[in-house]
C-alpha positions as CSV (number, residue, x, y, z in Angstrom):
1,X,-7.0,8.8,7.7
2,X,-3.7,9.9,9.2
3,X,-4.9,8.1,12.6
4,X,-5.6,4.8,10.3
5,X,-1.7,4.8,9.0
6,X,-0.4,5.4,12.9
7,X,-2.6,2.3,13.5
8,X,-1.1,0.8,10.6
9,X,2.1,1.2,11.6
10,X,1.7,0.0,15.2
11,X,-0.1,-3.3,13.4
12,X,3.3,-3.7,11.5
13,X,5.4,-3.3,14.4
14,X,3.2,-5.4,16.3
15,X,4.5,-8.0,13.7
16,X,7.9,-8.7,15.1
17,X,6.7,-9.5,18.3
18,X,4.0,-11.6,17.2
19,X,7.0,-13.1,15.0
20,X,8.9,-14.0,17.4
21,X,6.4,-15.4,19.4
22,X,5.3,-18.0,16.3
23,X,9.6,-18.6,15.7
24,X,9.6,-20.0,19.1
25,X,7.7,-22.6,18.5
26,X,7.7,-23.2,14.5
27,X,10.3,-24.2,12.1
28,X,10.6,-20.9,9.3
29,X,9.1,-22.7,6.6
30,X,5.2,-23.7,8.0
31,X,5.2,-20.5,10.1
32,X,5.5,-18.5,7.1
33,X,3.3,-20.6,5.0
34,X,0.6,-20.3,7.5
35,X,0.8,-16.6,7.9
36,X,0.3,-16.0,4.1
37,X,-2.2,-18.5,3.7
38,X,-4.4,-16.9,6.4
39,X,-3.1,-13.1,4.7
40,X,-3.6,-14.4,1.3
41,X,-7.2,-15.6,1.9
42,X,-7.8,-12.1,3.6
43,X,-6.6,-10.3,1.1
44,X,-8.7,-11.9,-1.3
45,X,-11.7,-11.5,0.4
46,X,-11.3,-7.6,0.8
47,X,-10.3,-7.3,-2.6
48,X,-13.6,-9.0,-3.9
49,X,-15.4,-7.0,-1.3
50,X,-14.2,-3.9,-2.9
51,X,-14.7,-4.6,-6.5
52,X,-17.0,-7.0,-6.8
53,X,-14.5,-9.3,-8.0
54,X,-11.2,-10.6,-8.4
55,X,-9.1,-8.5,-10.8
56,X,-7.5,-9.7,-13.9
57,X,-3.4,-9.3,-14.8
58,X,-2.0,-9.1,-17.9
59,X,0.5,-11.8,-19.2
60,X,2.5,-9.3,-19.1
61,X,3.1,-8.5,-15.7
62,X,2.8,-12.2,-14.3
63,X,6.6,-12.7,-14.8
64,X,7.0,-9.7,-12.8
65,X,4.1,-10.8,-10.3
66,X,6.2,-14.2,-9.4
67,X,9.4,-12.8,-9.2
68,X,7.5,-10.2,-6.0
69,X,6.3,-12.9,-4.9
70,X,9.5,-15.0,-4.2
71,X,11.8,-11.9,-3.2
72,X,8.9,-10.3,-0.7
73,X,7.2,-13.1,0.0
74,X,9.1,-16.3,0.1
75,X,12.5,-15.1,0.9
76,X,11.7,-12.0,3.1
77,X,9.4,-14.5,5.1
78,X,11.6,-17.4,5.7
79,X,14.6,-14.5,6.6
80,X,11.9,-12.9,8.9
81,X,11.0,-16.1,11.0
82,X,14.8,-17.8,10.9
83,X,16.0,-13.7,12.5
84,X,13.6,-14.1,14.7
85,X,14.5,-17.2,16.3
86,X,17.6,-15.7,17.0
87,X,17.3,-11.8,17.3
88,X,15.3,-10.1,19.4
89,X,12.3,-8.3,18.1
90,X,13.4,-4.3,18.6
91,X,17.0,-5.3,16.9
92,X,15.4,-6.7,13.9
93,X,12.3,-3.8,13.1
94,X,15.8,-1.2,13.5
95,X,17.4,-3.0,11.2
96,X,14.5,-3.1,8.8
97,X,14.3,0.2,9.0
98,X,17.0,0.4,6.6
99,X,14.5,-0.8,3.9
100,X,14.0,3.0,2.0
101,X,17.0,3.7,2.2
102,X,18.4,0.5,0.7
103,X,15.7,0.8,-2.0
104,X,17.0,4.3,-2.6
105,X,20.8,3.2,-2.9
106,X,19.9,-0.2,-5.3
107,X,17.8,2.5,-7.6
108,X,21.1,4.5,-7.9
109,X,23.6,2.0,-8.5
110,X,21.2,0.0,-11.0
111,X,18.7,2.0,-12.4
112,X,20.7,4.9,-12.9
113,X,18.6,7.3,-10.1
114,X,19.4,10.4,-9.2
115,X,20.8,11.2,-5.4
116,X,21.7,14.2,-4.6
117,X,24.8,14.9,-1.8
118,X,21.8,15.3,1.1
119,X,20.6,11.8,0.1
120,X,23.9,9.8,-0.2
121,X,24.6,11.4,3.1
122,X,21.6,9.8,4.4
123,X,22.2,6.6,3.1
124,X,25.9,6.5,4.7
125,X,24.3,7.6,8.1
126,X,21.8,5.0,8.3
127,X,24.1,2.2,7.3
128,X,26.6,3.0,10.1
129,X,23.3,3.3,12.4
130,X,22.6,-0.3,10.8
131,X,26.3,-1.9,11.1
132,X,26.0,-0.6,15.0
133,X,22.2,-2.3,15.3
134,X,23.7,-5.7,14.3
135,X,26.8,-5.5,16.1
136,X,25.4,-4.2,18.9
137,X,26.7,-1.2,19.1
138,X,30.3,-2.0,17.5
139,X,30.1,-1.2,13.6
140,X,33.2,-3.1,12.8
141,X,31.3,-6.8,13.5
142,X,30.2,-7.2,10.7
143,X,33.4,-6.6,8.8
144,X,35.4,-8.8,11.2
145,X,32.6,-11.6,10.5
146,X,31.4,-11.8,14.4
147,X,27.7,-11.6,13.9
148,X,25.3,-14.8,13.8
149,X,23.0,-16.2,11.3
150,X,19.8,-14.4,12.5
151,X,21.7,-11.0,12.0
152,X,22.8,-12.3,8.3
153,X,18.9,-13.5,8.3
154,X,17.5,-10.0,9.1
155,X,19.8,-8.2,6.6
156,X,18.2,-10.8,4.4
157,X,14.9,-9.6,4.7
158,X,16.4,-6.0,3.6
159,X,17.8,-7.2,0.4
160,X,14.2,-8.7,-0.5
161,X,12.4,-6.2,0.5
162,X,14.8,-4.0,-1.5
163,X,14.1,-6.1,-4.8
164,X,10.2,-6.6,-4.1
165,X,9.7,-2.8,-4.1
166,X,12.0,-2.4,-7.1
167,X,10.1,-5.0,-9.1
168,X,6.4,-3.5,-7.9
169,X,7.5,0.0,-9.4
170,X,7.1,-1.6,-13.0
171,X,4.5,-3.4,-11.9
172,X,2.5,-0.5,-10.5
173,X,2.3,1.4,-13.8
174,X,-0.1,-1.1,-14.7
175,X,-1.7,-2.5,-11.2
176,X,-3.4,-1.0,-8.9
177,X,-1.0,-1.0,-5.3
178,X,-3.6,-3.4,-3.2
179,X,-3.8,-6.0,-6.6
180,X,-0.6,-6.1,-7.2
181,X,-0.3,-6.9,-3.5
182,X,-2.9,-9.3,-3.6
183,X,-1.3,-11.4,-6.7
184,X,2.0,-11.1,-5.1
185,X,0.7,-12.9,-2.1
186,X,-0.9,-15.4,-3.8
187,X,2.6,-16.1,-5.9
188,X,4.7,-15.9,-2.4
189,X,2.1,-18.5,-0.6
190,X,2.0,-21.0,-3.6
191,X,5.6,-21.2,-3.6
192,X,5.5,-21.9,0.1
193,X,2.7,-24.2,0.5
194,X,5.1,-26.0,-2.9
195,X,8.1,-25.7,-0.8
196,X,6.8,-26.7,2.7
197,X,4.5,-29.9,1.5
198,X,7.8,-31.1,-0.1
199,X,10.0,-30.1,3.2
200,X,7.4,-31.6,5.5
201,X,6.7,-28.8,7.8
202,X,2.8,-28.2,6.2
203,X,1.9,-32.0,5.6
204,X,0.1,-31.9,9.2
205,X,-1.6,-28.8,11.4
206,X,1.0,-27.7,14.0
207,X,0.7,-28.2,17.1
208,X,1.6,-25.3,19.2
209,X,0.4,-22.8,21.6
210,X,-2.4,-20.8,21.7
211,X,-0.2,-17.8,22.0
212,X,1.6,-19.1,18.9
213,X,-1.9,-19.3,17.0
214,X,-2.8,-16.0,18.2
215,X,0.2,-14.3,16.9
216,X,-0.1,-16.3,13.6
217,X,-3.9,-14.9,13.2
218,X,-2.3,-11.6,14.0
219,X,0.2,-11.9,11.6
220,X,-2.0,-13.4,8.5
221,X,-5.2,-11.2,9.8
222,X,-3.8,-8.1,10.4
223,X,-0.4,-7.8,8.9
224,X,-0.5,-9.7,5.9
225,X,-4.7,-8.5,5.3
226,X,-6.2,-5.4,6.7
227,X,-3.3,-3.1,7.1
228,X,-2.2,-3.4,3.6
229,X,-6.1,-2.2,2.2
230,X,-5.6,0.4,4.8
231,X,-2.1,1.7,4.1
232,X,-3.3,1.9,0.4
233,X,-6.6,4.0,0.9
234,X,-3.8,6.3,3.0
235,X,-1.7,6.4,-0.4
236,X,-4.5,7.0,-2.4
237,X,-5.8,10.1,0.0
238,X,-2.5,11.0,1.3
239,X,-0.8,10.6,-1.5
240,X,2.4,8.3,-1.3
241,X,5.2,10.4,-0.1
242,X,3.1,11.2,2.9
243,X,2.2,7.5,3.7
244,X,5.5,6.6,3.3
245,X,6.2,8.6,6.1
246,X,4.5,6.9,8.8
247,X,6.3,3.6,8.1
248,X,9.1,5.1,10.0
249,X,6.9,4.9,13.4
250,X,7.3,0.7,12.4
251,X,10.7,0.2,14.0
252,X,9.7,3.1,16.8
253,X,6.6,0.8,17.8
254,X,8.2,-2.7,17.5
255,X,10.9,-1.6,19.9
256,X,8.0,-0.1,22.3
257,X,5.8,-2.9,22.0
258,X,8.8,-5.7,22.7
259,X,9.9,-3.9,25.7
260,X,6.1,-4.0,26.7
261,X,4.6,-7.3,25.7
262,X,8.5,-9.3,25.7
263,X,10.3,-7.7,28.1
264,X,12.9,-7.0,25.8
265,X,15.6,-4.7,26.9
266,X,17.5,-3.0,24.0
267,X,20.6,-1.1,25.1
268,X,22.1,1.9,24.5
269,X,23.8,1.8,21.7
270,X,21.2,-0.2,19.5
271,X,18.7,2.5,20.3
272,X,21.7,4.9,19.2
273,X,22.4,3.2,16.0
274,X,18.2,2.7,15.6
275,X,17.9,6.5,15.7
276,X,20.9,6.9,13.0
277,X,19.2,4.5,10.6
278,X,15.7,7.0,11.2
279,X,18.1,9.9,10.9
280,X,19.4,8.5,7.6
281,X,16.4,7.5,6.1
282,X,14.5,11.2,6.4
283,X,17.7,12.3,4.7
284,X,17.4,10.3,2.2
285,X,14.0,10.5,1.5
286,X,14.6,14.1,1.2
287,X,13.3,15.9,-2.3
288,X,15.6,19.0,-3.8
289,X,14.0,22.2,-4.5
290,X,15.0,21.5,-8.0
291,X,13.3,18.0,-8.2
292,X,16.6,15.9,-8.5
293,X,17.1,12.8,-5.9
């Protein structure tokens, strides 16, 4: 099982490359709309595999289900594809790196959380590594206002990412992880098959590259469909604290892979920022002896 989540988070790093591949050659919108209609369907079929059949949600929870599904889904997507068309792979998987301990700082300053003086640490170390990722190694860029729109894009992925997971904590006490993944999928790709027949971009098959179609089966397939089954049996034998660990070999992978497969050369102080942001998010995801933070 531990093997299965360091494949897991390879396949997730792998996703920025194949990401940028599709952003080359598709507008934001259809590329996203494609990936989750190939990771919905996937989804769906693993689910019913499974169990036998597709399960039910309360009324309750559907409110909840839609709002997931249009912070992690719809807006994390169309940030993720827009970054990508104008950052390179390894700077934006750093920068999303931030993700735990953004989660960790929105749970303190609106839900009231505990952090303790280890974990607020951690969260001011990993966003200086973050303000050096996206201003390439100066931490004042954003402040002065000199980064671009894929930068502002990437960060955007953070803040709905940060939301989604907030949201699926209520949503968990009554869902299972993988269906309230599933349903949140299916929210997210309604919304963008809705917002991309009225656009334009999905009123016709794209025509593109069979690289492009590769990395957009890779990225419905594999990212959006068998990694998330598989990084819930991990949970559910691991435990989630564990799991949650290996999601910090993500950014580690996507930088490796785009240096590999896109020749991407990240410099110095990116990588020195990168390792701040992992630095900061192992503090923060510290636990006190007590059981505060």
């Amino acid at each position: 099982m531990i093997a299965l989540q360091v494949v897991v988070a390879f396949i997730w790093g792998g996703t920025w490359i194949a990401g940028r591949i599709v952003a080359a050659e598709m507008p934001p919108l259809a590329a996203a709309g494609w990936r989750f209609l190939l990771g919905t369907l996937t989804l769906g079929l693993l689910v019913w595999h499974s169990a036998g059949k597709l399960p039910r949600i309360g009324r309750a929870d559907l409110a909840r289900i839609l709002a997931m599904g249009f912070t992690g889904i719809l807006a994390y997507n169309l940030c993720f594809f827009y970054g990508l068309q104008h950052v390179q792979a390894g700077r934006g998987a750093l920068v999303i790196a931030l993700n735990p301990v953004a989660v960790a700082l929105a749970a303190w300053l609106l839900m009231g959380e505990a952090l303790s003086l280890a974990r607020l640490a951690g969260v001011a170390i990993a966003l200086a590594g973050c303000l050096m990722v996206i201003g390439r190694g100066d931490p004042l860029a954003l402040l002065r206002g000199e980064i671009g729109s894929g930068e502002i894009a990437i960060l955007g992925c953070v803040a709905g990412w940060c939301a989604y997971t907030l949201i699926g904590r209520r949503v968990s006490r009554t869902l299972a992880p993988l269906t309230m993944t599933f349903y949140a999928s299916v929210a997210g790709g309604l919304m963008l098959l809705c917002a991309g027949l009225a656009e334009g971009s999905l009123r016709t098959l794209p025509v593109v590259s069979w690289h492009a179609v590769a990395a957009l089966l890779y990225l419905g397939i594999l990212g959006s469909g068998f990694s998330y089954v598989w990084y819930a049996q991990g949970v559910m034998r691991l435990g989630a604290a564990r799991a949650a660990v290996f999601i910090n070999l993500v950014p580690i992978s996507a930088v490796l892979l785009a240096a590999l497969i896109l020749d991407e050369h990240v410099g110095m102080s990116v990588l020195a920022g990168g390792v701040l942001v992992l630095a900061g998010v192992w503090l923060t995801n510290l636990r006190n002896p007590g059981g505060r933070g």
